[in-house]
LOLUMBA-632939 format. One line per 10 residues: number of its first residue (from 1); their letters; for each residue x, y, z of C-alpha. Coordinates in steps of 0.05 Angstrom, whole numbers, plus 5000, padded with zeros to 4 digits. Last residue first. Layout:
N
NUM> a> X/Y/Z  ...
***
This chain:
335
335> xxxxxxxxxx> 0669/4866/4365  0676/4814/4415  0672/4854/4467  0611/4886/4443  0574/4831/4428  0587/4791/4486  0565/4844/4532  0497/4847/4510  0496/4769/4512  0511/4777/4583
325> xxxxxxxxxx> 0456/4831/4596  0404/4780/4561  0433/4713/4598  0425/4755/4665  0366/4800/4661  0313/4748/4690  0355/4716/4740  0389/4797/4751  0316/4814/4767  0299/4765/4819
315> xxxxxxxxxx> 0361/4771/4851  0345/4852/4858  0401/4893/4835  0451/4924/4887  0490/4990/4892  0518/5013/4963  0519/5085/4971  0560/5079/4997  0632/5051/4986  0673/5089/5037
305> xxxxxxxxxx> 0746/5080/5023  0790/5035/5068  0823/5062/5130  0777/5035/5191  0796/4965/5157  0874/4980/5189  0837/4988/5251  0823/4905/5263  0760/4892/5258  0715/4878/5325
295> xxxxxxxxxx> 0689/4954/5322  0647/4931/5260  0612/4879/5301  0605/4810/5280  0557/4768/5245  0560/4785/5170  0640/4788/5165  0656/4838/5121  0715/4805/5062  0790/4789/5068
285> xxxxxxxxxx> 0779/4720/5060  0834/4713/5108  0842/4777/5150  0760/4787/5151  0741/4723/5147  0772/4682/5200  0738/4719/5253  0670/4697/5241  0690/4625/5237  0701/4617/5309
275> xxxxxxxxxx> 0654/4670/5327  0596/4626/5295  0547/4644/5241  0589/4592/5195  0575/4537/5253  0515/4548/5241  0517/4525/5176  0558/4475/5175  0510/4445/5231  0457/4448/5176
265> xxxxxxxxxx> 0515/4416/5131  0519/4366/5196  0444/4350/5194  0431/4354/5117  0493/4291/5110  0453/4254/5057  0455/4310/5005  0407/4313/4956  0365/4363/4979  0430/4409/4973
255> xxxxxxxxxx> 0450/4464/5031  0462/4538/5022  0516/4589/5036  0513/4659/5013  0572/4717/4995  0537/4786/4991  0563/4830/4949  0542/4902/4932  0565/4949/4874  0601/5011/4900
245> xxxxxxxxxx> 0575/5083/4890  0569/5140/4851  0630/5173/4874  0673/5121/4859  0732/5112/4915  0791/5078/4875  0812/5025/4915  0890/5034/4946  0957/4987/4941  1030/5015/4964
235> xxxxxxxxxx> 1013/5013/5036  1052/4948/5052  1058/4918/5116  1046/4848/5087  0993/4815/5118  0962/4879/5149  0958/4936/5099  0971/4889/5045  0905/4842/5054  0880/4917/5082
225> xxxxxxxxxx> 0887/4936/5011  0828/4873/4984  0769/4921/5025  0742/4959/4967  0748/4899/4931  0777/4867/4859  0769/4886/4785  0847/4913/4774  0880/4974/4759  0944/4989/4721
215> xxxxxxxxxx> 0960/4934/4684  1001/4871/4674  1047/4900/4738  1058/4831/4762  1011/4845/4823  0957/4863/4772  0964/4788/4738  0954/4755/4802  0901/4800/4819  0871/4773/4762
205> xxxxxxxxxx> 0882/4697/4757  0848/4691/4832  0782/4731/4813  0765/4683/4759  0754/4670/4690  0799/4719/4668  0783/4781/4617  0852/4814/4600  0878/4881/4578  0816/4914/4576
195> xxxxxxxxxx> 0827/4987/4551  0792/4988/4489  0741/4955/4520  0718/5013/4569  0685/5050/4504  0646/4989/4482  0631/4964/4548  0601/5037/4552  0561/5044/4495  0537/4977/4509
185> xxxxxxxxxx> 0511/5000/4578  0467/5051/4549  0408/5022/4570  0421/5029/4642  0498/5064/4649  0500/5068/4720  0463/5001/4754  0485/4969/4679  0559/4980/4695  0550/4950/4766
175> xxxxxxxxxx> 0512/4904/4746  0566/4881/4687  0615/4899/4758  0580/4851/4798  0579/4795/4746  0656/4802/4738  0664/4795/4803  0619/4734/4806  0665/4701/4758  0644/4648/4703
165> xxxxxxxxxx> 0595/4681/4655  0611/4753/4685  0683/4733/4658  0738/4780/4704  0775/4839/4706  0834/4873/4681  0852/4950/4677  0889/4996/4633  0884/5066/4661  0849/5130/4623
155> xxxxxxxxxx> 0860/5153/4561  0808/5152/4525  0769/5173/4587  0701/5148/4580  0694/5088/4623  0738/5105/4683  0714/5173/4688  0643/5147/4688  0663/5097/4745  0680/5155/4782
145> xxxxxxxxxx> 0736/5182/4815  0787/5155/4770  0867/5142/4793  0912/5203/4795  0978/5173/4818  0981/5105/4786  1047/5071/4787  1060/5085/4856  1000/5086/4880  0985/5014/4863
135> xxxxxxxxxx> 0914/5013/4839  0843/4962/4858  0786/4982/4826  0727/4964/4864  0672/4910/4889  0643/4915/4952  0630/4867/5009  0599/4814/5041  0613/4755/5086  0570/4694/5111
125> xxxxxxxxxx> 0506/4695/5089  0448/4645/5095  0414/4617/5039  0342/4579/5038  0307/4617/5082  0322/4687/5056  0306/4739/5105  0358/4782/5118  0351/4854/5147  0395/4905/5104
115> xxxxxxxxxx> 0458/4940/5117  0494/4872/5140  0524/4871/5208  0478/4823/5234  0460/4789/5294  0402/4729/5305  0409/4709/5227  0355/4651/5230  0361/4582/5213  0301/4539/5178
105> xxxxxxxxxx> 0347/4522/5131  0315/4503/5069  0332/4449/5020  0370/4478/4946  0365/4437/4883  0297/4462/4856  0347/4497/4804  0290/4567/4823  0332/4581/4881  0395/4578/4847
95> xxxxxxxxxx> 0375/4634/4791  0344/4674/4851  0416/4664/4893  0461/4685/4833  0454/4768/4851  0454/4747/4914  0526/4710/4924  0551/4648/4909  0611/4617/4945  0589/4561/4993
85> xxxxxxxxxx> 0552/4507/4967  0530/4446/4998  0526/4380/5007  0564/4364/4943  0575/4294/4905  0529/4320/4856  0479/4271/4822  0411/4307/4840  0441/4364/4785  0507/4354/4758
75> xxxxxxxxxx> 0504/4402/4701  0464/4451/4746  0517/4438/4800  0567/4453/4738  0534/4524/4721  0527/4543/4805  0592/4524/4813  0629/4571/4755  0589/4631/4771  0612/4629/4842
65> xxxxxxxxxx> 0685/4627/4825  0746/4565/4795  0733/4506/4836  0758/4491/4909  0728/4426/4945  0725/4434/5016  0723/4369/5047  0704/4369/5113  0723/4311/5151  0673/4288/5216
55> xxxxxxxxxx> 0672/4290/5295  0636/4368/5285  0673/4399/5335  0747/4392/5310  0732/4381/5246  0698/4461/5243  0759/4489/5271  0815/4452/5226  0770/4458/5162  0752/4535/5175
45> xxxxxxxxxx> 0827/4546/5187  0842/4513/5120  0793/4541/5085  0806/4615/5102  0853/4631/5042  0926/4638/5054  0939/4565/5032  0881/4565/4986  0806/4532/4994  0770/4602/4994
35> xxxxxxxxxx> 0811/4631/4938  0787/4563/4897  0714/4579/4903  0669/4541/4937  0637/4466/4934  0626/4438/5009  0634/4359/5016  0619/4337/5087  0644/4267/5106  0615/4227/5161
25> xxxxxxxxxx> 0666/4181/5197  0628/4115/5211  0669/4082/5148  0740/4102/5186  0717/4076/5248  0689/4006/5208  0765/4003/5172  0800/4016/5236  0748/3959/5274  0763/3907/5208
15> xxxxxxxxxx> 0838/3918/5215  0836/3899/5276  0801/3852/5279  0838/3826/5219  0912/3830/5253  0882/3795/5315  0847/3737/5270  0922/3745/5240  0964/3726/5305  0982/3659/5301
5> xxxxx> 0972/3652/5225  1036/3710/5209  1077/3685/5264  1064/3609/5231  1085/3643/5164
***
């Protein structure tokens, strides 16, 4: 005990002085999707180079898909623990806009890889891509060419895709079906259904499925085979080239008015425009990074299928469209 009273004003000092360094450390809380946060998934890389110039912790908190943070920041509104979010994409960035949740940026996209000029000044991008049905040649030799094929032949593959209430794949391909079908997308859901084997709530619980042989195609990306090309050596996996196109996504960042960090998410978000974080995507979130080159990928990307014409919806439209087109859908898979 005398050791103990001899040197505890010491002790407490410096206790007090780890206590106030660990106080003064800013935290950054980022809500994305839970691909993004995994082991293989470019989170941890983007943590480890973003902490290391930013004198702060990131914390990127991983929840199911796009759909899925955008509904519980609405049920969380001005009380959120998130700065930001990182994980929707434009055909959810209207219906975001309009929560009144979302500050401005006042950052521009100098260089771009994207096909279009951006100019949305309250979400930058960061990756985009294309959705498509994702086969193992070796289990399916004549895949579709079309998504017309894929719809109305009876006996066409089994497939599995994901919730457009929760997943922003399965958003893309209800666009997708509606940028083809128009009004006669029911007919279609309808025909396609009988051939669903399972409707997940996210991307993740798909392809997980597909890679146990649970079907013979799955929702996923034109670009998810070079994740096999390159990671695993294995040439086995291929995306059905449709001949009327690919639906478009582009995957957005954008920073809360609630948030009491809006410098460093603002620095976030530069940073995300950076080389450093740049070349993670491609062989982690396996995805188009918007802010480098083409010819800066490596070659196995040169030998993915060509997904123009590119389909997209306007955000404006899908915010108006969504709840009806969703409804739509409900009906006839639940017929």
């Amino acid at each position: 005990m005398i050791f103990f009273r001899r040197f505890y004003p010491g002790a407490a000092l410096a206790l007090c002085l780890a206590f106030g360094a660990q106080a003064a450390t800013p935290t950054l809380t980022v809500y994305t999707y839970d691909s993004f946060t995994s082991d293989w998934g470019p989170g941890p890389q983007v943590k480890k180079a973003f902490e290391a110039r930013c004198d702060c912790i990131l914390e990127l908190v991983g929840l199911e898909d796009g759909v899925s943070m955008l509904n519980r920041l609405k049920l969380e509104g001005n009380n959120t623990k998130a700065d930001m979010l990182l994980g929707i994409d434009t055909n959810l960035t209207a219906e975001a806009r309009a929560t009144g949740l979302f500050a401005e940026h006042a950052l521009k996209l100098e260089t771009s890889s994207l096909p279009e000029p951006w100019a949305d000044n309250m979400f930058l991008p960061y990756d985009y891509g294309y959705f498509a049905f994702v086969y193992n040649k070796e289990r399916l030799s004549n895949p579709p060419v079309s998504l017309r094929q894929l719809v109305e032949d009876e006996n066409g593959p089994s497939i599995l895709i994901q919730d457009p209430r929760t997943s922003t794949p399965g958003l893309g391909l209800l666009l997708w079906v509606k940028k083809i079908y128009g009004d006669r997308a029911d007919d279609a859901w309808a025909k396609l259904s009988k051939r669903i084997v399972t409707v997940s709530k996210g991307w993740s619980e798909a392809y997980g499925l597909f890679l146990k042989n649970e079907a013979d195609m799955v929702l996923s990306y034109t670009t998810s085979p070079a994740y096999h090309l390159i990671a695993e050596q294995d040439r086995r996996f291929a995306a059905a080239e449709f001949s009327e196109g690919h639906y478009q996504q582009i995957e957005v960042a954008g920073v809360l008015r609630s948030s009491r960090q809006q410098s460093l998410a603002r620095d976030f978000l530069e940073f995300m425009l950076s080389e450093d974080f740049q070349t993670i995507i491609p062989t982690t979130n396996w995805m188009y990074p918007v802010a480098l080159p083409a010819a800066s990928l490596r070659p196995e990307f040169s030998q993915l299928v060509d997904p123009s014409p590119a389909l997209l919806f306007d955000d404006k439209l899908v915010a108006s469209m969504r709840k009806q087109w969703i409804d739509e859908w409900l009906e006839v898979m639940s017929r």
